[in-house]
VMD Tcl script that builds the backbone (N, CA, C; Angstrom):
set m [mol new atoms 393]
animate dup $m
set s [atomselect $m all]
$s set {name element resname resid chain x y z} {
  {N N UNK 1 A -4.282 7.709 -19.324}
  {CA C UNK 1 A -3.285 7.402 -18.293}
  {C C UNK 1 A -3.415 8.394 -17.160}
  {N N UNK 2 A -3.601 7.983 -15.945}
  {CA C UNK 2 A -3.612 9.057 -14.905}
  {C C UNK 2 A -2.954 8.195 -13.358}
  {N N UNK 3 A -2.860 8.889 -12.374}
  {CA C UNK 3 A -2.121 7.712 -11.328}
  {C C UNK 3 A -2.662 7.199 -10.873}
  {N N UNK 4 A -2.795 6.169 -10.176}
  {CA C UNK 4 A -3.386 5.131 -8.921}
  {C C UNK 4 A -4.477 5.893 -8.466}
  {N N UNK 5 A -5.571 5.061 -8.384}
  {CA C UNK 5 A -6.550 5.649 -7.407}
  {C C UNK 5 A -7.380 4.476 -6.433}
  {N N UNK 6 A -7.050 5.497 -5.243}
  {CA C UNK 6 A -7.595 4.505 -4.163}
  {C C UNK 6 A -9.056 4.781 -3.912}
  {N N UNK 7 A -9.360 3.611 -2.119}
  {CA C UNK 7 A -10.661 4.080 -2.341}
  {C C UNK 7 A -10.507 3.265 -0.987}
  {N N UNK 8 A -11.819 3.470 -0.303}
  {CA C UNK 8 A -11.924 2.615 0.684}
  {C C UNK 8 A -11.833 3.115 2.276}
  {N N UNK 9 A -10.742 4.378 2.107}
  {CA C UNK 9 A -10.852 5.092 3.570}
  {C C UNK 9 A -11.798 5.506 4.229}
  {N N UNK 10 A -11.522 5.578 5.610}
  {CA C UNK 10 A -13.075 5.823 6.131}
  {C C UNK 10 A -12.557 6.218 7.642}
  {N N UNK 11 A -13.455 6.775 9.061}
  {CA C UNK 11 A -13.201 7.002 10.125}
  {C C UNK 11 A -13.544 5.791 10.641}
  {N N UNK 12 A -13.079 5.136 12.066}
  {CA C UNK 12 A -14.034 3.951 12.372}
  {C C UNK 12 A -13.066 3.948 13.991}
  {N N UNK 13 A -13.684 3.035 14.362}
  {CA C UNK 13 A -13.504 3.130 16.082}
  {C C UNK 13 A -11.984 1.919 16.090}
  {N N UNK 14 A -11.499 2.171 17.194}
  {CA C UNK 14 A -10.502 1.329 17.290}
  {C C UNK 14 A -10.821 -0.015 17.437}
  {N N UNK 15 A -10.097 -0.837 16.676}
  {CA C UNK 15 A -10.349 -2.227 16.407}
  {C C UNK 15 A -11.180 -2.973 15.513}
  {N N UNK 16 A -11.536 -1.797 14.740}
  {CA C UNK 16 A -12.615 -2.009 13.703}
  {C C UNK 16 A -11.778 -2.296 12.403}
  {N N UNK 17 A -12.117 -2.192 11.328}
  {CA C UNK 17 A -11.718 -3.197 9.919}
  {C C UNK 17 A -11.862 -2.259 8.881}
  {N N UNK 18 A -11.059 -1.956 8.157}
  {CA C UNK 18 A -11.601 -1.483 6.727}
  {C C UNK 18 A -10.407 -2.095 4.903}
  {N N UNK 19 A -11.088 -2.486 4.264}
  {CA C UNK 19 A -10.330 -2.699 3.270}
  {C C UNK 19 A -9.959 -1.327 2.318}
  {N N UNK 20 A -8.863 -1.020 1.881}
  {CA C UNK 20 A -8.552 -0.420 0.761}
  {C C UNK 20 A -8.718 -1.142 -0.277}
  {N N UNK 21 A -8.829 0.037 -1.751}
  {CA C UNK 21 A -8.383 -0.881 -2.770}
  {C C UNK 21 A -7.726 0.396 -3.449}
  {N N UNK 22 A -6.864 -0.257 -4.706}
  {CA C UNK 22 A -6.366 0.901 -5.436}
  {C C UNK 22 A -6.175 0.688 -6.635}
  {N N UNK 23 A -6.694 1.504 -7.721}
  {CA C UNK 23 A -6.325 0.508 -9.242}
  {C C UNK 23 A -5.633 1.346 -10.212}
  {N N UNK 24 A -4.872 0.611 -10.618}
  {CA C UNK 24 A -3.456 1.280 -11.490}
  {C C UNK 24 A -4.201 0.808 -13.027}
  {N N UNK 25 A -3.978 1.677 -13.967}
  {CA C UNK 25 A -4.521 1.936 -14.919}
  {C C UNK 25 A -3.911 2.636 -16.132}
  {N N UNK 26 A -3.716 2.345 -17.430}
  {CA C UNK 26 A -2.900 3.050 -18.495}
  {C C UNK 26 A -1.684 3.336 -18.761}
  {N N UNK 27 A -1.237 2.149 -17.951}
  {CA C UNK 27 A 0.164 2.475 -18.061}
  {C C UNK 27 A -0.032 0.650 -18.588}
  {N N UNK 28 A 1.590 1.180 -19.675}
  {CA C UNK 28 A 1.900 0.205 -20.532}
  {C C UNK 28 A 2.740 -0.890 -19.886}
  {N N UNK 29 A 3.541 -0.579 -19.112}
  {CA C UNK 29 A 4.015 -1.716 -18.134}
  {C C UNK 29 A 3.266 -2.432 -16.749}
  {N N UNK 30 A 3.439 -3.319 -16.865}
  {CA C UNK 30 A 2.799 -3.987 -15.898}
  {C C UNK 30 A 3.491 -4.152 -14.499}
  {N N UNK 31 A 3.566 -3.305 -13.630}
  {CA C UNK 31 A 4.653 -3.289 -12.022}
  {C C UNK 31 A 5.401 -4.509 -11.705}
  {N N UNK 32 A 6.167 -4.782 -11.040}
  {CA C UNK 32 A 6.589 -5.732 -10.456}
  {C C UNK 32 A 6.697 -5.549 -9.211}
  {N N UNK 33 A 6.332 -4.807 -8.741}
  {CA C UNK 33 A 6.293 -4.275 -7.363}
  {C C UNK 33 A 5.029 -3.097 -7.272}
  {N N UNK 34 A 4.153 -3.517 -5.843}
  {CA C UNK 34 A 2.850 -2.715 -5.799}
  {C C UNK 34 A 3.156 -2.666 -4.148}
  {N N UNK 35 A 2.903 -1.310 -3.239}
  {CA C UNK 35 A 2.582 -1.447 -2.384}
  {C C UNK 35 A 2.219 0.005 -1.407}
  {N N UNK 36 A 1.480 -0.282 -0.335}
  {CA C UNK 36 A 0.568 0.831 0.452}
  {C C UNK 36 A 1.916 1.628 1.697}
  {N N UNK 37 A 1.968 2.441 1.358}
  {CA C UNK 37 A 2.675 3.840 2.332}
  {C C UNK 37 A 2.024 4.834 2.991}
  {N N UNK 38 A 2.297 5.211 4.184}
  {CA C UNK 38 A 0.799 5.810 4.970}
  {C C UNK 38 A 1.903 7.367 5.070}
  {N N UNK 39 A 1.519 8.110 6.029}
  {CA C UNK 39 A 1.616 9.378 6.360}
  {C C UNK 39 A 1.332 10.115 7.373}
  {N N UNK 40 A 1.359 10.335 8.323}
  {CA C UNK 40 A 0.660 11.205 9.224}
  {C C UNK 40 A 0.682 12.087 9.842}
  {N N UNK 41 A 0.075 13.273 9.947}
  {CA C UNK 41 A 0.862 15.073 9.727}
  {C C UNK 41 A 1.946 15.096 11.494}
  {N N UNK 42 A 3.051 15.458 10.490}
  {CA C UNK 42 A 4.416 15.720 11.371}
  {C C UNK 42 A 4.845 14.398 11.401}
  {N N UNK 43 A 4.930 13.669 10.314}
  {CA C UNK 43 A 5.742 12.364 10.687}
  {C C UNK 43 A 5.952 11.941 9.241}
  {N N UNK 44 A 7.363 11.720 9.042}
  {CA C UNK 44 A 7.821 10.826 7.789}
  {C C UNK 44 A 6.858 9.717 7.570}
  {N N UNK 45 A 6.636 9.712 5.784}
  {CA C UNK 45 A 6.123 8.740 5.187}
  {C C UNK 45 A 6.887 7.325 5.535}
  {N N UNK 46 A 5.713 5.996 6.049}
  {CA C UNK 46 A 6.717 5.358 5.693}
  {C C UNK 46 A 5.916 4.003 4.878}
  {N N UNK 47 A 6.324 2.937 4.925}
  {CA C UNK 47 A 6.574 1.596 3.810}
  {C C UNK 47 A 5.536 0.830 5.142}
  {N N UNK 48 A 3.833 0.426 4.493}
  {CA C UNK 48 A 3.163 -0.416 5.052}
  {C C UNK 48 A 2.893 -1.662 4.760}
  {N N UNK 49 A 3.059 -1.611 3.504}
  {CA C UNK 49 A 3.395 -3.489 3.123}
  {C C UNK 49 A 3.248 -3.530 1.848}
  {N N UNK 50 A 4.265 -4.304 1.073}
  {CA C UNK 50 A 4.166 -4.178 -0.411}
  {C C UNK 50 A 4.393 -5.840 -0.833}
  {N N UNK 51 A 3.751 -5.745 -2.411}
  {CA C UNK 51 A 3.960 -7.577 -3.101}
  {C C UNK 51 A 4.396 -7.435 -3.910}
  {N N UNK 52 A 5.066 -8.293 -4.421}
  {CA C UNK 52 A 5.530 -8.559 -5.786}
  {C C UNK 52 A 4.275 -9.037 -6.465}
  {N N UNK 53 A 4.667 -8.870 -8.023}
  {CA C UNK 53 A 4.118 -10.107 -8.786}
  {C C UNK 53 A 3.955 -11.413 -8.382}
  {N N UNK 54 A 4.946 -11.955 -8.017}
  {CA C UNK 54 A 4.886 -13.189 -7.815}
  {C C UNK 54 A 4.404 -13.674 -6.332}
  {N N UNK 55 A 4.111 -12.539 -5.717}
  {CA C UNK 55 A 2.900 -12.767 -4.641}
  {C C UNK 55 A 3.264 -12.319 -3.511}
  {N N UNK 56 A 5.311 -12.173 -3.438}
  {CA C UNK 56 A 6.233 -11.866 -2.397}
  {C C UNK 56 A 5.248 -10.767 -1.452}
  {N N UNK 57 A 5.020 -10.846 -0.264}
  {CA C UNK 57 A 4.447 -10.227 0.702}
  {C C UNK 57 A 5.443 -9.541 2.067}
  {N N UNK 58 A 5.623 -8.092 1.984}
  {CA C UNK 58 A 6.232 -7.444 3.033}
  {C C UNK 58 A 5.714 -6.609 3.854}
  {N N UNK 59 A 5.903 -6.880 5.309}
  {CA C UNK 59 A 4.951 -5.890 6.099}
  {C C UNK 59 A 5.734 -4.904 7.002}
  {N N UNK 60 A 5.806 -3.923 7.150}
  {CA C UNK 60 A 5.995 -3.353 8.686}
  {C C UNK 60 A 5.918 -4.331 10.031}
  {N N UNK 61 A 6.818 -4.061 10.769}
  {CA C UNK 61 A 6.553 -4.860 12.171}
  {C C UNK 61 A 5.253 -4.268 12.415}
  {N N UNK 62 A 5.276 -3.018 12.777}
  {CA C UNK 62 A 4.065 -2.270 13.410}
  {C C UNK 62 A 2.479 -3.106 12.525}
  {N N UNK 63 A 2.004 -3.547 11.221}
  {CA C UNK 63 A 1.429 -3.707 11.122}
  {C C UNK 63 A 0.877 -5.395 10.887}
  {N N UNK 64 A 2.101 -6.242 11.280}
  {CA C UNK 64 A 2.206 -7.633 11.229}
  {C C UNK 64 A 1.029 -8.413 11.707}
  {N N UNK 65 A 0.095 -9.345 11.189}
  {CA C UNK 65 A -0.967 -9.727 11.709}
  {C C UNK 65 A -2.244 -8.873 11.704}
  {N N UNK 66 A -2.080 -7.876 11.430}
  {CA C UNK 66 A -3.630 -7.338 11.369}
  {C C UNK 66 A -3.796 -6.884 9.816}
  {N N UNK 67 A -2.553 -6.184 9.044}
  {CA C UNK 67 A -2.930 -5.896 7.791}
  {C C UNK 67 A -2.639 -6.872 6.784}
  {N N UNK 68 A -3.012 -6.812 5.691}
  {CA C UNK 68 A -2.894 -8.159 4.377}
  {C C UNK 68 A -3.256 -7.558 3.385}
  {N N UNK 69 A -1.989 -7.675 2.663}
  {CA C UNK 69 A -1.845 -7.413 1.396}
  {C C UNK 69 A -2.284 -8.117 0.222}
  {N N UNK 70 A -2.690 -7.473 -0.715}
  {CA C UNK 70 A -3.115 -8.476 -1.627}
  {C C UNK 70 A -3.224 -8.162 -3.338}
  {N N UNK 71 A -3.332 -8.426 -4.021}
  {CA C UNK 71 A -3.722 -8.514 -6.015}
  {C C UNK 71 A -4.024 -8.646 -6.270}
  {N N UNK 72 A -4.367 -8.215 -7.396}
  {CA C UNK 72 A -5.586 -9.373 -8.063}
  {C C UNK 72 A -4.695 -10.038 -9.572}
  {N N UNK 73 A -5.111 -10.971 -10.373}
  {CA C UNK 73 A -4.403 -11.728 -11.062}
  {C C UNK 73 A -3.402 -10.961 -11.779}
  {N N UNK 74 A -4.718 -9.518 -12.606}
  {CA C UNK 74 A -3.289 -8.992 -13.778}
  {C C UNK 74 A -2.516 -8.129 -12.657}
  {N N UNK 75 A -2.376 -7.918 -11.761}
  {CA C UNK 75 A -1.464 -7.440 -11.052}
  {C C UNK 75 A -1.786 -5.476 -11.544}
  {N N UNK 76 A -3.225 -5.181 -11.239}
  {CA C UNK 76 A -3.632 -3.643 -11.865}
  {C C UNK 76 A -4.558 -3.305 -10.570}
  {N N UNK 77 A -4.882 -4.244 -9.477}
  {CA C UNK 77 A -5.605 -4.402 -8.166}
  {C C UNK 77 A -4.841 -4.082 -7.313}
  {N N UNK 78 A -4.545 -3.302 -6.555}
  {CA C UNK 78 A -4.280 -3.496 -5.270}
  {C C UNK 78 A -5.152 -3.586 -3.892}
  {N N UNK 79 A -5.061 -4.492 -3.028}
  {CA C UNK 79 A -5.859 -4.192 -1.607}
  {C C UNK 79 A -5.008 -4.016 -0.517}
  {N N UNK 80 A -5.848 -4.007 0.921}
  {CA C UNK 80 A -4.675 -3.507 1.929}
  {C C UNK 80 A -6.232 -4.250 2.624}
  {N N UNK 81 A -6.405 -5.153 3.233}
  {CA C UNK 81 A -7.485 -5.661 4.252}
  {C C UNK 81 A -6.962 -5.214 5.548}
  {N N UNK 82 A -7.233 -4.151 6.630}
  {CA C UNK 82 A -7.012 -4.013 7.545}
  {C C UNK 82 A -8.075 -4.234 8.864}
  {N N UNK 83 A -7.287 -4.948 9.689}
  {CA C UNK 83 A -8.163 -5.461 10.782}
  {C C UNK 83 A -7.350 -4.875 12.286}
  {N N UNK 84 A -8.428 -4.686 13.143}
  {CA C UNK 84 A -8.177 -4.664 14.725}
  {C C UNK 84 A -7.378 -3.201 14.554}
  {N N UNK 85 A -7.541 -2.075 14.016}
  {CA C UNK 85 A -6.992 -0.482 13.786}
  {C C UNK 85 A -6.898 -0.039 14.862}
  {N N UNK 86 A -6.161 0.591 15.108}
  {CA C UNK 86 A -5.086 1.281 16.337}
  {C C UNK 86 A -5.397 2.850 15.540}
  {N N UNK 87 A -5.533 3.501 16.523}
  {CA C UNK 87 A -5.153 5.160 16.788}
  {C C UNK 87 A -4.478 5.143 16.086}
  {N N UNK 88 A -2.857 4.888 16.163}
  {CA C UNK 88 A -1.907 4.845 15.616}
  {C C UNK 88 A -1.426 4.514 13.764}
  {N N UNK 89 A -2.348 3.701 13.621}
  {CA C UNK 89 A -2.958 3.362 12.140}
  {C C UNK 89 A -3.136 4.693 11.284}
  {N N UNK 90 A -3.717 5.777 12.357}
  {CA C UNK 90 A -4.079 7.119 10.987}
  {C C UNK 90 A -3.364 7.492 10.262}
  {N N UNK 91 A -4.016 7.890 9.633}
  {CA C UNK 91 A -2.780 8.439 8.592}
  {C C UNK 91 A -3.306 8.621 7.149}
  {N N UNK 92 A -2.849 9.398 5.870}
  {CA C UNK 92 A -2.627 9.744 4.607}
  {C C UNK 92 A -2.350 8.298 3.806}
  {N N UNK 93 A -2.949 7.141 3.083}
  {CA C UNK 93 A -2.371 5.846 2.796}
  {C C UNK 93 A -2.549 6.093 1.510}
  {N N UNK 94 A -1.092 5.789 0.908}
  {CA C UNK 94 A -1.194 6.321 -0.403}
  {C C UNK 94 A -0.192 4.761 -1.304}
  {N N UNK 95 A -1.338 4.305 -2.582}
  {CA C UNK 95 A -0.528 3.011 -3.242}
  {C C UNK 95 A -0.331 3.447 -4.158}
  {N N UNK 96 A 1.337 2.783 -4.471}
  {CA C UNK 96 A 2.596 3.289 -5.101}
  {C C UNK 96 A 2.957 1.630 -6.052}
  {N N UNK 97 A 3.106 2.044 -7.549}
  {CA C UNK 97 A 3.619 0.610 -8.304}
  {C C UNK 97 A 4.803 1.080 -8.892}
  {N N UNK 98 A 5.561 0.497 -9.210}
  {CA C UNK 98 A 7.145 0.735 -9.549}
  {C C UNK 98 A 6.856 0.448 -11.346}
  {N N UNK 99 A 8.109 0.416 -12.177}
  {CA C UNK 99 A 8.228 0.386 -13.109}
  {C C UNK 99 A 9.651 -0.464 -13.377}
  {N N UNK 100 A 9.425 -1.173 -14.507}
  {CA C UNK 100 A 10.592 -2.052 -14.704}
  {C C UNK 100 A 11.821 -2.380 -13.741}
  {N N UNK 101 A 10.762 -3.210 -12.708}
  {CA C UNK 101 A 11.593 -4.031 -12.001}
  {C C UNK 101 A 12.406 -3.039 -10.773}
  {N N UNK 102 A 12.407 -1.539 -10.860}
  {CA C UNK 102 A 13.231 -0.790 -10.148}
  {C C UNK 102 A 12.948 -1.290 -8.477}
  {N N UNK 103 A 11.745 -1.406 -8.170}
  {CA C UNK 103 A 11.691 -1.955 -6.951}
  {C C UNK 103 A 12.178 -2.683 -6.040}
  {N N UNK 104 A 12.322 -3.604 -7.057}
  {CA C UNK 104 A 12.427 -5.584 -6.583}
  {C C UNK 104 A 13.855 -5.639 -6.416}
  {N N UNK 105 A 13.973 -6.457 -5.456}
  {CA C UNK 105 A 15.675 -6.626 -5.008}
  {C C UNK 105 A 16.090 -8.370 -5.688}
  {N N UNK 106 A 17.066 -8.447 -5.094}
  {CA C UNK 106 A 17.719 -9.640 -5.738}
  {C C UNK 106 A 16.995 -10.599 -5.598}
  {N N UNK 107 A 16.025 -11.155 -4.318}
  {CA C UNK 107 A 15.778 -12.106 -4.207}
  {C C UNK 107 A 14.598 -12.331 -4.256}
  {N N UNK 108 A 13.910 -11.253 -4.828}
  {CA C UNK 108 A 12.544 -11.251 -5.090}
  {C C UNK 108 A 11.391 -10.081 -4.514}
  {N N UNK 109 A 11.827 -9.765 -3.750}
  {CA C UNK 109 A 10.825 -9.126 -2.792}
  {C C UNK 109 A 11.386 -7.537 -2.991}
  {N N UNK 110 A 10.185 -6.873 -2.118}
  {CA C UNK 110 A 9.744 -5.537 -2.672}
  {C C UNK 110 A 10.331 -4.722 -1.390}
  {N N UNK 111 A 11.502 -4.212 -1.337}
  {CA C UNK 111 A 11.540 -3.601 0.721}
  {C C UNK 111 A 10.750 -2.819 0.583}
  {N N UNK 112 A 10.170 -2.917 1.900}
  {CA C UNK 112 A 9.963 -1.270 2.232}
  {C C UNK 112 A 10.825 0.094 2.199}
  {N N UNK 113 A 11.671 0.129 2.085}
  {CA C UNK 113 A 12.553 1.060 2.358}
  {C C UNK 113 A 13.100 2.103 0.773}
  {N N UNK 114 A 12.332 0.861 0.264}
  {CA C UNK 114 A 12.650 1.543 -1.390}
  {C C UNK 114 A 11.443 2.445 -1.954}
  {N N UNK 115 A 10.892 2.845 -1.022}
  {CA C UNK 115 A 9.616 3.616 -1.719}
  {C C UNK 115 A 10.481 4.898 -3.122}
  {N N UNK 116 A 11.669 5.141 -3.068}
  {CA C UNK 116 A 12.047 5.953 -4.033}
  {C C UNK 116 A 12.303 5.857 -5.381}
  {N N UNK 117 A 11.972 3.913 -5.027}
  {CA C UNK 117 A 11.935 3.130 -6.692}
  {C C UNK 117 A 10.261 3.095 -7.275}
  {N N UNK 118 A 9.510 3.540 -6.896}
  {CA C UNK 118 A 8.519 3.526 -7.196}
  {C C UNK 118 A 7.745 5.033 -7.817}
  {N N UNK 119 A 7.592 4.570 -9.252}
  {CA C UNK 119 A 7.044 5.845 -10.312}
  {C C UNK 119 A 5.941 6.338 -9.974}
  {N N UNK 120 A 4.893 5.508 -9.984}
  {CA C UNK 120 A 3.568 5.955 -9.868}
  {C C UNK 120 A 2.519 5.862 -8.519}
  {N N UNK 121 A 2.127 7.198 -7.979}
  {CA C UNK 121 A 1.770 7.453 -6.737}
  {C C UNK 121 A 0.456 7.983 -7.043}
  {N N UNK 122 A -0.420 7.368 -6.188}
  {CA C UNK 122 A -2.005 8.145 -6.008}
  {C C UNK 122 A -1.764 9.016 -5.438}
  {N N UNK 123 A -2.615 9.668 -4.656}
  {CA C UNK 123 A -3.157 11.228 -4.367}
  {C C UNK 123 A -3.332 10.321 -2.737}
  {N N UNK 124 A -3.759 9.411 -2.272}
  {CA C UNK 124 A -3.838 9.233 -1.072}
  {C C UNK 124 A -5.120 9.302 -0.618}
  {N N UNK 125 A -5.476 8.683 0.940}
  {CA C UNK 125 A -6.851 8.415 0.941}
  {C C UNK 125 A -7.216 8.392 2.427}
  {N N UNK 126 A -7.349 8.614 3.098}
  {CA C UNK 126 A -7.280 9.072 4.977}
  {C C UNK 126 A -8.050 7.976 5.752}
  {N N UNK 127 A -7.393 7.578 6.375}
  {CA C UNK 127 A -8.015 6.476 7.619}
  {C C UNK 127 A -7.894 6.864 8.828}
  {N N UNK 128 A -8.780 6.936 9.697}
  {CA C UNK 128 A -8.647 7.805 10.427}
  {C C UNK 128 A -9.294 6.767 11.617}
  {N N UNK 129 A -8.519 6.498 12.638}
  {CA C UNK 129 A -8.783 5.196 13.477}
  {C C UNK 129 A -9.141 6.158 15.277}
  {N N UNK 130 A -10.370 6.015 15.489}
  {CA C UNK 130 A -10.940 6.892 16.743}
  {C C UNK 130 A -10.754 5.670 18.200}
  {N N UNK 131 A -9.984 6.215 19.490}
  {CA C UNK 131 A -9.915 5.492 20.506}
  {C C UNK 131 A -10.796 5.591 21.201}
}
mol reanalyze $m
mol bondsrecalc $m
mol representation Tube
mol addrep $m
């Protein structure tokens, strides 16, 4: 059992593309909530888009249309497909899966805003978007 590990970061020019991935591993529960939180030095962490199990998809305004979230079946995959990267994009991106349901709100979906329901955190992985 050890935490999330991502992969996939990289430097790249503005407007360019890179996928994350992140895979959750040894833990006996299976999340109900999975999703990517960025960072960037002198600025609060915040909530970049998270899914449910059942496929529920939430994004940031800021990243609406260019990033896409995604799973894979047993729900132990995470991706983050990012397209058309902004300066602004940099940052520390670190994927976070919750534990029994703490995430998930009434109606299904995962806020962003709840990153404090979520147990298990990678180490993080740097994207670094050049203008």
């Amino acid at each position: 059992q050890g935490p999330p590990v991502e992969s996939g970061g990289d430097s790249v020019p503005a407007g360019g593309s890179l996928q994350l991935s992140c895979t959750i591993s040894g833990y006996d529960q299976i999340p109900t909530c999975m999703g990517w939180f960025r960072q960037a030095p002198g600025k609060e962490r915040e909530g970049v888009a998270t899914i449910s199990k059942s496929g529920a998809a939430t994004y940031a305004d800021s990243v609406k249309g260019r990033l896409n979230i995604s799973a894979d079946n047993a729900f132990r995959t995470l991706f983050l497909q990012m397209n058309s990267l902004k300066p602004e994009d940099s940052a520390m991106y670190h994927c976070a899966a919750d534990d029994y349901g703490r995430a998930l709100n009434a109606v299904g979906w995962c806020p962003l805003a709840r990153s404090d329901a979520y147990s298990y955190w990678g180490q993080g992985i740097q994207v670094t978007v050049s203008s």
